[in-house]
N, CA, C and O of each residue as an XYZ file, in Angstrom:
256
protein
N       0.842     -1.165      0.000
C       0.000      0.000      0.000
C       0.899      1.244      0.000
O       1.830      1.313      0.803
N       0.579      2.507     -1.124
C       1.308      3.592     -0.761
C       0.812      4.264     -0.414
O      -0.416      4.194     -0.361
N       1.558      5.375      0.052
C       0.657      6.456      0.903
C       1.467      7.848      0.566
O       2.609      7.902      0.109
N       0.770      8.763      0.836
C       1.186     10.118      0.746
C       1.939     10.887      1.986
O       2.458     12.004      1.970
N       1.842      9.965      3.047
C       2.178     10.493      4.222
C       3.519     11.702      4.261
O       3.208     12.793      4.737
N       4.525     11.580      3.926
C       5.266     12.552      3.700
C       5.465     14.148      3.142
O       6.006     15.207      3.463
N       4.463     13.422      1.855
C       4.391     15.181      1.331
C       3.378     15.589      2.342
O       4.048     16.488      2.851
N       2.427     15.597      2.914
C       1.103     16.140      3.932
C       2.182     16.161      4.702
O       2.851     17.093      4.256
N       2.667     15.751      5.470
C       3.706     15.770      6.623
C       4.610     17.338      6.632
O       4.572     18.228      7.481
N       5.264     17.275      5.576
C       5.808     18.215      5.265
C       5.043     19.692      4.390
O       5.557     20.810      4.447
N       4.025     19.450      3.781
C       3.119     20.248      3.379
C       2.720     21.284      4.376
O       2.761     22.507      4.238
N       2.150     20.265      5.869
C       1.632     20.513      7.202
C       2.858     21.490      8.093
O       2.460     22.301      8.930
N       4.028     21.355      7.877
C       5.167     21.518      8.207
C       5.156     20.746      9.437
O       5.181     21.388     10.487
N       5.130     19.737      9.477
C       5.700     18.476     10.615
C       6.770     18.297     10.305
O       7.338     18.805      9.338
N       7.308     17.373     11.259
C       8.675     17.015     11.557
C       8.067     15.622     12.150
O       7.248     15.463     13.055
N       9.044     14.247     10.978
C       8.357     13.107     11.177
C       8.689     12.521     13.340
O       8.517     11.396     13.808
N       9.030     13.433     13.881
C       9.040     13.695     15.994
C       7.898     14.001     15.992
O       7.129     13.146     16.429
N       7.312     15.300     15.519
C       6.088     15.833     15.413
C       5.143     15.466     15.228
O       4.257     15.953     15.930
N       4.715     14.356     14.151
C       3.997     13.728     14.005
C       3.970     12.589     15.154
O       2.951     12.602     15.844
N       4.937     11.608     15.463
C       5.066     10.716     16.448
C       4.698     10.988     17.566
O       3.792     10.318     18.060
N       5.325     12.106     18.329
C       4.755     12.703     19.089
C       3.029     13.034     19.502
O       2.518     12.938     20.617
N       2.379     13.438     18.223
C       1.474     13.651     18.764
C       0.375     12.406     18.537
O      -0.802     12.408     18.896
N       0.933     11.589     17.997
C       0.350      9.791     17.830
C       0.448      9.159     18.620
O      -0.426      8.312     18.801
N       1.549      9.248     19.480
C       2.148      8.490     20.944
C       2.761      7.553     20.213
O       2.480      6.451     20.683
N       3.800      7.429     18.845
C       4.463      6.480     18.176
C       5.655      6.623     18.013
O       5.851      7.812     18.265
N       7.006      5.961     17.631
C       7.935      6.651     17.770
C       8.334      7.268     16.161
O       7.408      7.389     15.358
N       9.747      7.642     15.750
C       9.993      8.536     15.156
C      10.280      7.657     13.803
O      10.110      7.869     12.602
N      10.698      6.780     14.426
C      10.724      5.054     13.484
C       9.823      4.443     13.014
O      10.016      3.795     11.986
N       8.865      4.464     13.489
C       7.182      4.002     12.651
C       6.708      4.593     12.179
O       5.857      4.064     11.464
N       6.793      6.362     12.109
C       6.344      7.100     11.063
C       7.117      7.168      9.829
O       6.577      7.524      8.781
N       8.819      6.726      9.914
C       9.947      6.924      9.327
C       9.407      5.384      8.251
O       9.287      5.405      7.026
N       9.218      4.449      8.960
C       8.557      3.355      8.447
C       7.077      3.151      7.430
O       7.031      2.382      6.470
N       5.915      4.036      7.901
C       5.170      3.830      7.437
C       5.491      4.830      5.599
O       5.180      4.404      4.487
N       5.991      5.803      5.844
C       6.114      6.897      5.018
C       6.864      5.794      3.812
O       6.556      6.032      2.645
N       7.528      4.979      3.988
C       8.767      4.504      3.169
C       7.895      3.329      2.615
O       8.418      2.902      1.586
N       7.137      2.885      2.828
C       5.978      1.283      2.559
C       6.769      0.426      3.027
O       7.256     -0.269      2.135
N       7.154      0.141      4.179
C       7.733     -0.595      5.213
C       6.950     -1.394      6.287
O       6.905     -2.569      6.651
N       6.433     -0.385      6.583
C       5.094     -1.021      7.552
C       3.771     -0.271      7.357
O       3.575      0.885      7.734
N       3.021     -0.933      6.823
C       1.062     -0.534      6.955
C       0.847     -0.085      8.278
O       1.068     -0.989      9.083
N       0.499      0.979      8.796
C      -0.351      0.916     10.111
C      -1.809      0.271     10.874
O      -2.284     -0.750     10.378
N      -2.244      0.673     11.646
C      -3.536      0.030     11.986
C      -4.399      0.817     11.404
O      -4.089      1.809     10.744
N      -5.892      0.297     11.681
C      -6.802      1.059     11.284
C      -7.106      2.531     12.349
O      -7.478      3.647     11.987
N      -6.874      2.168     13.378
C      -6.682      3.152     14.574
C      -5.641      4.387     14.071
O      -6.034      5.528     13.827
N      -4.258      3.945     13.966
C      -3.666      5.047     13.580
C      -3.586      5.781     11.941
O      -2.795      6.600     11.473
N      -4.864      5.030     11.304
C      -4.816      5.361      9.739
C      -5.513      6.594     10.285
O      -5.254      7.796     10.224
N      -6.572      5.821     10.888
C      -7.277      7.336     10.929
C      -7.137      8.357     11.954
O      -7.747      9.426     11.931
N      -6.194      7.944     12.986
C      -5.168      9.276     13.624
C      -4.342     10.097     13.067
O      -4.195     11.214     13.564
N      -3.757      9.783     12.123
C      -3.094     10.472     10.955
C      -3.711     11.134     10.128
O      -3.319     12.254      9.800
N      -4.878     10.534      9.590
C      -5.883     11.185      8.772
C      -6.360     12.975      9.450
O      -6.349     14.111      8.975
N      -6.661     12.474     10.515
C      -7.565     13.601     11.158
C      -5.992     14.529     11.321
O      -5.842     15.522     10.609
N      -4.842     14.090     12.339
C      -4.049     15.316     11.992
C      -3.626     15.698     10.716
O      -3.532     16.925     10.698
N      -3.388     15.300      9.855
C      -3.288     15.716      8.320
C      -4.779     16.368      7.809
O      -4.801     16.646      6.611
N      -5.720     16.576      8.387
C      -6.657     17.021      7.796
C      -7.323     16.642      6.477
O      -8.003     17.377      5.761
N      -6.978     15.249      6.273
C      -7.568     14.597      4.833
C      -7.950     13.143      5.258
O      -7.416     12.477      6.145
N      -9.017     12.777      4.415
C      -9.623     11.746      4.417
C      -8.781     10.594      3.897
O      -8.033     10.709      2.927
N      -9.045      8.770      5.036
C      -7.947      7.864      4.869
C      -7.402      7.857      3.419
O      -6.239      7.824      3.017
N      -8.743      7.902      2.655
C      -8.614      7.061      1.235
C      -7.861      7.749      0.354
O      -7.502      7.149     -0.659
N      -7.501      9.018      0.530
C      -6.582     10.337     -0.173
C      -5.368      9.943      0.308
O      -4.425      9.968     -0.482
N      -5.171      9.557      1.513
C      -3.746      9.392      2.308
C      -3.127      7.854      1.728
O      -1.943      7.865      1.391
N      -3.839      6.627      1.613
C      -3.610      5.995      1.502
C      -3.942      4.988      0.187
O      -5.125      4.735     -0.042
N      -3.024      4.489     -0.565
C      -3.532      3.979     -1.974
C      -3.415      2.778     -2.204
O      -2.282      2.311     -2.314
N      -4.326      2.120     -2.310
C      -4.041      0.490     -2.526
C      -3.767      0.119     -3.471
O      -4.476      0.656     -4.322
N      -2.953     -0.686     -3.967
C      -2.382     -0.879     -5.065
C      -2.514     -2.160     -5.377
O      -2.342     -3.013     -4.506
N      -2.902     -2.562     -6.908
C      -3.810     -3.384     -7.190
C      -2.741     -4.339     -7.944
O      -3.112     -5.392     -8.464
């Protein structure tokens, strides 16, 4: 699955701490998810969603 997480990240002006931080995750699982390393949960899809201010399905792309 890819995702956009980075450009919104940086769009947002986060700092992938910043983001972790306010997920309660560390700096390595956002460093992870951004890269298609690790999928997150459905819990933190849509914790990310809401701080990025965009809906999961924009953030995240399934690839067929």
């Amino acid at each position: 699955m890819k995702n956009r997480i980075k450009e919104l990240r940086k769009a947002g002006g986060f700092r992938q701490e910043d983001l972790a931080d306010r997920l309660g995750v560390t700096r390595q699982t956002i460093n992870a998810i951004e890269n298609d390393k690790y999928n997150p949960t459905l819990a933190l899809a849509m914790k990310l969603a809401k701080l990025l201010g965009q809906p999961v399905e924009s953030i995240f792309l399934l690839e067929e």
